[in-house]
N, C-alpha and C positions, 0 to 999 in steps of 0.2 A: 254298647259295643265299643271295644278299645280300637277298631280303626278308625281313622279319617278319611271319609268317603271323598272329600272332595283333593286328596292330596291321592291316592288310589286312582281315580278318573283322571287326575294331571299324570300319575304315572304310567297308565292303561293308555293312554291316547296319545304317549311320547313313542312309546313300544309299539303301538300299532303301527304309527304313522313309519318309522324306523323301519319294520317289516314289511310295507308297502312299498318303500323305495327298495327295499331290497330282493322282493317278488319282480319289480319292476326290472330291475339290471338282471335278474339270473331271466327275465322274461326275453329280453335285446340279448346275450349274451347267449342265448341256446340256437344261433342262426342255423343255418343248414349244412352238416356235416357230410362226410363222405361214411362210408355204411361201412367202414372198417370195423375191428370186432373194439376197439380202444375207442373211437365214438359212440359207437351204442352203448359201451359202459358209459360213458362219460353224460352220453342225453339220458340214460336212465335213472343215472345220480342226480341230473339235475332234476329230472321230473319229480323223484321220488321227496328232493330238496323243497321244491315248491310245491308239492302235494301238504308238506307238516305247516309248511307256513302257509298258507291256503287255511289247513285246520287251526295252526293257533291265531291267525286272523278270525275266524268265525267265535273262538273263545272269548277273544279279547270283547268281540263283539259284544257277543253275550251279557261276557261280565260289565258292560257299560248302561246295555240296558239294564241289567237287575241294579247297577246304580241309580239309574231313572226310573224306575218301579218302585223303589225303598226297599228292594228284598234284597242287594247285595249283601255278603258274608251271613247270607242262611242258607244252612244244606236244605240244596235241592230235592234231600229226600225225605230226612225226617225233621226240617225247617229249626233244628238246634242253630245256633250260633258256630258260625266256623270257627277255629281260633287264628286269632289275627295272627301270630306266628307260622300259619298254614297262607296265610292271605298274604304275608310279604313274602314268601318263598313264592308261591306264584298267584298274583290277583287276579287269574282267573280258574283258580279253585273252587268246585262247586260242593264238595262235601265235607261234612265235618270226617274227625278222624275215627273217628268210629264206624260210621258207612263207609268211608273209603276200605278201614280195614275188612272192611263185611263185605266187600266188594270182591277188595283182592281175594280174596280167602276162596269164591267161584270158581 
């Protein structure tokens, strides 16, 4: 495999920790608004804000254990090799590109 798993892990656990403090401040920062129509847009964008990073929290997650498992950078579907070019755009890519495109094509 052309990644290095253990500079992936240092980079997956910089990004995490980074979008925990940042869950955290939009968490203190959503206090209790008035029910104006400009706040409830405002709490729904934040909800929807910490809803994505909620989910790429759980990715990043992922992707650390399958570095602790020794199955990082294998599709989760048909266990090919992902390309490491797909794993620096985001490490917590779980499919090669070929599932991914069999995916989207659904």
């Amino acid at each position: 495999m052309d990644i290095e798993t253990g500079r992936m892990q240092e980079r997956i656990s910089l990004e995490l920790l980074q979008l925990n403090a940042a869950t955290a401040e939009s968490a203190l920062s959503s206090g209790a608004a008035g029910l104006d129509p400009a706040s409830v847009a405002a709490i729904s964008r934040m909800n929807a804000l910490r809803e994505r990073q909620l989910t790429r929290g759980r990715k990043l997650g992922a992707a650390l254990a399958r570095i602790d498992a020794g199955t990082y950078g294998l599709c989760c579907q048909c266990e090919a090799e992902v390309d490491a070019s797909l794993l620096e755009e985001d490490p917590a890519a779980v499919f090669c590109a070929s599932c991914s495109a069999e995916r989207d094509a659904r």
